[in-house]
C-alpha positions as CSV (number, residue, x, y, z in Angstrom):
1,X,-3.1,34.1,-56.1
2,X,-6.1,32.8,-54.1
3,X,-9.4,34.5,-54.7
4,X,-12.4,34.3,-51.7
5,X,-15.2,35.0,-50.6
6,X,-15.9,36.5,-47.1
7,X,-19.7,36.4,-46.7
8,X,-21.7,33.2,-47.9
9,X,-24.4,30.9,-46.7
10,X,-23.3,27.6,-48.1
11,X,-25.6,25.9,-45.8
12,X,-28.3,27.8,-47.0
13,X,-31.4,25.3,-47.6
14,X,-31.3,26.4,-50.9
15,X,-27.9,25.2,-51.2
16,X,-26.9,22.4,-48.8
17,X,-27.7,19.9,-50.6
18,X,-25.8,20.7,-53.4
19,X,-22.8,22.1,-51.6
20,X,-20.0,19.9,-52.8
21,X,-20.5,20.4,-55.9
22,X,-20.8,24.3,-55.4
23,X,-17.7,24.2,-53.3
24,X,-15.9,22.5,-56.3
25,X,-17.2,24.9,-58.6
26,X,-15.6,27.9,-56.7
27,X,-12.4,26.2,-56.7
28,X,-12.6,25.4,-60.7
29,X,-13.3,29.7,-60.0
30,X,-9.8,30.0,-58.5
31,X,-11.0,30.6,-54.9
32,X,-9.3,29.1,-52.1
33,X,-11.6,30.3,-49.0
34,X,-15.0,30.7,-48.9
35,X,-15.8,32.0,-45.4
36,X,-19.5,30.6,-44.1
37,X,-21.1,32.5,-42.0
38,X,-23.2,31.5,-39.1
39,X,-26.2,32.7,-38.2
40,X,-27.6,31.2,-35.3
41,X,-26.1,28.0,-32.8
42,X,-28.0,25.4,-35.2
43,X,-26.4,27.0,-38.6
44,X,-23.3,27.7,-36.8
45,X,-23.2,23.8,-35.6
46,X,-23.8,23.6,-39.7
47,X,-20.9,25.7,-41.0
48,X,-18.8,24.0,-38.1
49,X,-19.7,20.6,-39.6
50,X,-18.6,21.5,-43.0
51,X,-15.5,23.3,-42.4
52,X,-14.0,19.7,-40.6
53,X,-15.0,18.0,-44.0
54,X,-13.7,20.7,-46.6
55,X,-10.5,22.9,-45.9
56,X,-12.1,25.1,-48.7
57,X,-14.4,26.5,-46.3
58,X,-13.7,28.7,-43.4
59,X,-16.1,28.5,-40.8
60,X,-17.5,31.8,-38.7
61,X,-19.7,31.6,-36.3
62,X,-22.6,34.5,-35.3
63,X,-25.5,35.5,-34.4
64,X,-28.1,37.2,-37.1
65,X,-29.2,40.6,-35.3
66,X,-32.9,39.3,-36.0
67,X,-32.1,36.2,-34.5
68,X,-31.1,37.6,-31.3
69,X,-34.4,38.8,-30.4
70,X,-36.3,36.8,-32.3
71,X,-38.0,35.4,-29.2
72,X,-39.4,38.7,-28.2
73,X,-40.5,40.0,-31.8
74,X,-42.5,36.4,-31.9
75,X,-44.0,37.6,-28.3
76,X,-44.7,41.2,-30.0
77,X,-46.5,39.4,-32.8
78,X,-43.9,40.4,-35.2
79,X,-43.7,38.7,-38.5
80,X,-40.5,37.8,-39.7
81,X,-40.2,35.1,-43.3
82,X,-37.8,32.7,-42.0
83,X,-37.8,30.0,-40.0
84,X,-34.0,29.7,-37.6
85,X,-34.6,26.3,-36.3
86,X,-34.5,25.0,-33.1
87,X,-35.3,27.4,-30.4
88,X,-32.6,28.9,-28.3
89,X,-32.4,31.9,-26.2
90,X,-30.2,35.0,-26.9
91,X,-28.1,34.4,-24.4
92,X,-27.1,30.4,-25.2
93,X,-26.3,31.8,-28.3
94,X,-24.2,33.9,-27.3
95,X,-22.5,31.4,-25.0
96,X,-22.1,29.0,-27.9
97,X,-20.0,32.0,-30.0
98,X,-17.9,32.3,-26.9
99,X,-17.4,28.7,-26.8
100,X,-16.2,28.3,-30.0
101,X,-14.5,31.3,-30.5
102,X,-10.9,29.7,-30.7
103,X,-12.1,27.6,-33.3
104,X,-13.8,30.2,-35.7
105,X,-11.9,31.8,-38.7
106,X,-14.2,35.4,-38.0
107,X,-16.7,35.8,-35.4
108,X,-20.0,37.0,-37.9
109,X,-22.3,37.6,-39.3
110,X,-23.4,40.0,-36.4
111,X,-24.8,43.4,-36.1
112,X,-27.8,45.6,-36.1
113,X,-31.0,45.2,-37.8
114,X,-33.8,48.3,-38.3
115,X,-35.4,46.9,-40.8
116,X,-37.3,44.0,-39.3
117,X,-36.5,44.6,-35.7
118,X,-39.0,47.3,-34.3
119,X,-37.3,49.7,-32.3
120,X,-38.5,48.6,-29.0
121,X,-36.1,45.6,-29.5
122,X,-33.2,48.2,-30.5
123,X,-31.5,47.9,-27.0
124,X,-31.7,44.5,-26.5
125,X,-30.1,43.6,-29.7
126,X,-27.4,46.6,-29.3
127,X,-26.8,44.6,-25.9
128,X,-26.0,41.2,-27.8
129,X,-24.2,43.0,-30.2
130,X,-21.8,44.5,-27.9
131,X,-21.4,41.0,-26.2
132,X,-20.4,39.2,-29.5
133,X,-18.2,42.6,-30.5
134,X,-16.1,41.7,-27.0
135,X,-16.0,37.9,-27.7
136,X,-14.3,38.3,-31.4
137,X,-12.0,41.2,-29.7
138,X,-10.9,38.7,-26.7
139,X,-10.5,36.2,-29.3
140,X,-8.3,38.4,-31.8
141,X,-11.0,37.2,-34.2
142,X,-11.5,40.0,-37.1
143,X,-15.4,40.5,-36.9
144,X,-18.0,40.4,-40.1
145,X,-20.9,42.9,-39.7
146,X,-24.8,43.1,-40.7
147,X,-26.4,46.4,-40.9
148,X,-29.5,47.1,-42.2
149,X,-31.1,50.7,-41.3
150,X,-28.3,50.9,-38.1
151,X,-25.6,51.4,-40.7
152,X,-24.4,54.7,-38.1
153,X,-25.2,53.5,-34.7
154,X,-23.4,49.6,-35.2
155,X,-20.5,52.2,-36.4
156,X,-20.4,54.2,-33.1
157,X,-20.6,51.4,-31.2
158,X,-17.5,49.6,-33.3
159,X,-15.5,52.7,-32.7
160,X,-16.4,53.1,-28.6
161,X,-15.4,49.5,-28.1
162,X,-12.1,50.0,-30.2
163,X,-12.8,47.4,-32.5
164,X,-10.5,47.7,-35.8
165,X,-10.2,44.3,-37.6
166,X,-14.2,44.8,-39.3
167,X,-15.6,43.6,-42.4
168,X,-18.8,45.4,-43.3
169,X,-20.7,43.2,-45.9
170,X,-22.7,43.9,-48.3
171,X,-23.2,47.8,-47.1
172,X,-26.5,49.0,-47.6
173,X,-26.1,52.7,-47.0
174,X,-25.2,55.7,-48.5
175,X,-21.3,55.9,-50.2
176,X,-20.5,58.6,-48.1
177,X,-21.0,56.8,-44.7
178,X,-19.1,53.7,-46.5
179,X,-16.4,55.9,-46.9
180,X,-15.9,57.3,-43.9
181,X,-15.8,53.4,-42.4
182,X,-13.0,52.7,-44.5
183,X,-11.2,56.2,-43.5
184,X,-11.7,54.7,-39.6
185,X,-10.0,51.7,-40.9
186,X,-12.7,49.1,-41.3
187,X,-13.3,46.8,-44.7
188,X,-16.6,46.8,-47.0
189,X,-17.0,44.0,-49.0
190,X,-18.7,43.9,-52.2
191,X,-21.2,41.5,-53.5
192,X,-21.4,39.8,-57.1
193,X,-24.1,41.6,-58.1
194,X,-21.7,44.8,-58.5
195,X,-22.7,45.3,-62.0
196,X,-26.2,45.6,-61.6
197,X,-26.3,47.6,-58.7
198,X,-25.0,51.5,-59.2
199,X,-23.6,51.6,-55.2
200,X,-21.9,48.4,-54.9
201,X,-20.5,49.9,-58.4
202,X,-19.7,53.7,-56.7
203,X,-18.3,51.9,-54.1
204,X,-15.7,49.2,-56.1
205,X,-14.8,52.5,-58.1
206,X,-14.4,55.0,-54.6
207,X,-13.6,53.4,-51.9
208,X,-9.9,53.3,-51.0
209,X,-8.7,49.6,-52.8
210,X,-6.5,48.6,-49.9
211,X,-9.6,48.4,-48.3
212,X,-12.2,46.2,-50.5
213,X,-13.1,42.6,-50.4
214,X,-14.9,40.5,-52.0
215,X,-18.3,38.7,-51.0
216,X,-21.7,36.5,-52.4
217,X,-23.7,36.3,-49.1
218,X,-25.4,33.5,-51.7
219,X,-27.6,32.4,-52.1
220,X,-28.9,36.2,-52.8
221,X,-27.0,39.2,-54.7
222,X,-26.5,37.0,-57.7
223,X,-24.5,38.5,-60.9
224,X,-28.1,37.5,-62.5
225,X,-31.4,38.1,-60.9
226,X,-34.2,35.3,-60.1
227,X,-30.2,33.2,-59.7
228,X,-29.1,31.6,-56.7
229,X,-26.0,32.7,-56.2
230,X,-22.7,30.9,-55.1
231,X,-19.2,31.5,-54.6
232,X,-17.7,31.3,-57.8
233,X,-19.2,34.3,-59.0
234,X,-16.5,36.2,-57.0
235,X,-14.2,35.8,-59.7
236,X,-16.4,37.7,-62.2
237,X,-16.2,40.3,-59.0
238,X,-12.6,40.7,-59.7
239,X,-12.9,41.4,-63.2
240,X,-15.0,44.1,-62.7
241,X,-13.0,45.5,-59.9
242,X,-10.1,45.5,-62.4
243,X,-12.2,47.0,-65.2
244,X,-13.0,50.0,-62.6
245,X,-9.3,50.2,-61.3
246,X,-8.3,50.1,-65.2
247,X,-5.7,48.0,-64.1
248,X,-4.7,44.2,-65.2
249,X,-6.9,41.4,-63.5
250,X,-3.7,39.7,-61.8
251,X,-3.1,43.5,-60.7
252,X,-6.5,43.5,-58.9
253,X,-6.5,40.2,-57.4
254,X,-3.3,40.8,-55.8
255,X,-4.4,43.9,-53.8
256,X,-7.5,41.9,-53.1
257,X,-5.6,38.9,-51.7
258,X,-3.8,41.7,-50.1
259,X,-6.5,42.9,-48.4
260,X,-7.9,39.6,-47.2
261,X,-4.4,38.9,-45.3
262,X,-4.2,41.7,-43.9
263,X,-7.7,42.2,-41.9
264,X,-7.3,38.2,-41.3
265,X,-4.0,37.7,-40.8
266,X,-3.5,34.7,-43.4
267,X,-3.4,34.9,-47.2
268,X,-7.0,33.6,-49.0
């Protein structure tokens, strides 16, 4: 049974340049997909570029919700602590999702971002949102979400625009609002740092099985704090999920595996 992990940053500065060997580390882990997810055209042209030289990972392509109006919060005077590259505007990113679309394994990480974003940006990023929700839909793409603080509004829009094959990752609010987005059929997926963190833990234990995955979004949400994280750490994910289910480990990993096929269509 393969083991995976749907939300990580392998080309992550803090990572890249040890990525082969972290790559061969989660395999040694028993994984056998470690989806990347894009952020922006220059990490997405990064995730692209190590998909063609390892099968291991499985490239999908996105736009951060702060990245896509990171132009006008730098106009507003905004702060924001990370530095996306080389400039592009929201709507060549968009254009380079859409032009790869066909190629990508998932269309994410996208979504909707209250935390950093101040609201007078809300409806220009619900408009990318939308767009890149209707490219990964046109595609028959499943679609890998970022909320933060617009955990109930990227829901209604999911919902109005019929979308159905939805991963939310590493879900940041309340257990009762994750649960009703796995009764509407979407997926949560749960980050290594389960353990530590008593609502990823009322969530493994809660939400219906058929409907978890598993995730790192490393290098953060390490089983350890202070820890970069990385893939492999799934696999102590499992155990725990199997401790919760008080089932057998193989038991747990095979409605995992499950789960991946059946929001993406092929086994991990």
């Amino acid at each position: 049974m393969g083991l995976f992990d749907v939300h990580a940053h392998v080309t992550h500065p803090k990572l890249a340049p040890r990525v082969h060997a972290i790559l061969d580390n989660a395999r040694a882990a028993g994984l056998t997909s470690v989806l990347a997810n894009g952020l922006n055209p220059h990490d997405n042209e990064a995730v692209r570029a190590l998909a063609l030289e390892d099968p291991l990972v499985k490239p999908c392509f996105g736009l951060y919700p702060v990245d896509a109006v990171l132009n006008e919060m730098e106009a507003m005077g905004v702060d924001y602590p990370r530095d996306p590259g080389p400039d592009f505007t929201t709507d060549e990113a968009i254009a380079w999702v859409r032009d790869h679309a066909s190629e990508a394994f998932a269309i994410g990480e996208i979504g909707l971002d209250g935390y950093w974003v101040p609201e007078a940006l809300w409806d220009a990023q619900e408009a990318a949102f939308r767009a890149l929700v209707a490219i990964a839909m046109e595609a028959d793409k499943a679609i890998i979400i970022h909320t933060r603080k617009r955990e109930r509004r990227a829901l209604e829009v999911l919902l109005e625009m019929g979308a159905k094959r939805v991963d939310w990752h590493c879900f940041g609010g309340r257990v009762k609002l994750a649960r009703q987005i796995a009764e509407h059929g979407h997926w949560l997926s749960i980050p290594a740092n389960a353990r530590r963190n008593e609502a990823f833990t009322r969530m493994l234990q809660t939400l219906p099985r058929d409907k978890v995955l598993l995730e790192t979004d490393c290098p953060y949400l390490g089983p350890e704090p202070g820890v970069d994280n990385e893939p492999a750490t799934v696999a102590g994910t499992a155990r725990f999920a199997a401790e919760l289910w008080g089932c057998t480990p193989e038991e747990a990993r095979a409605q995992l595996e499950a789960n991946f096929e059946t929001l993406f269509g092929v086994a991990p």
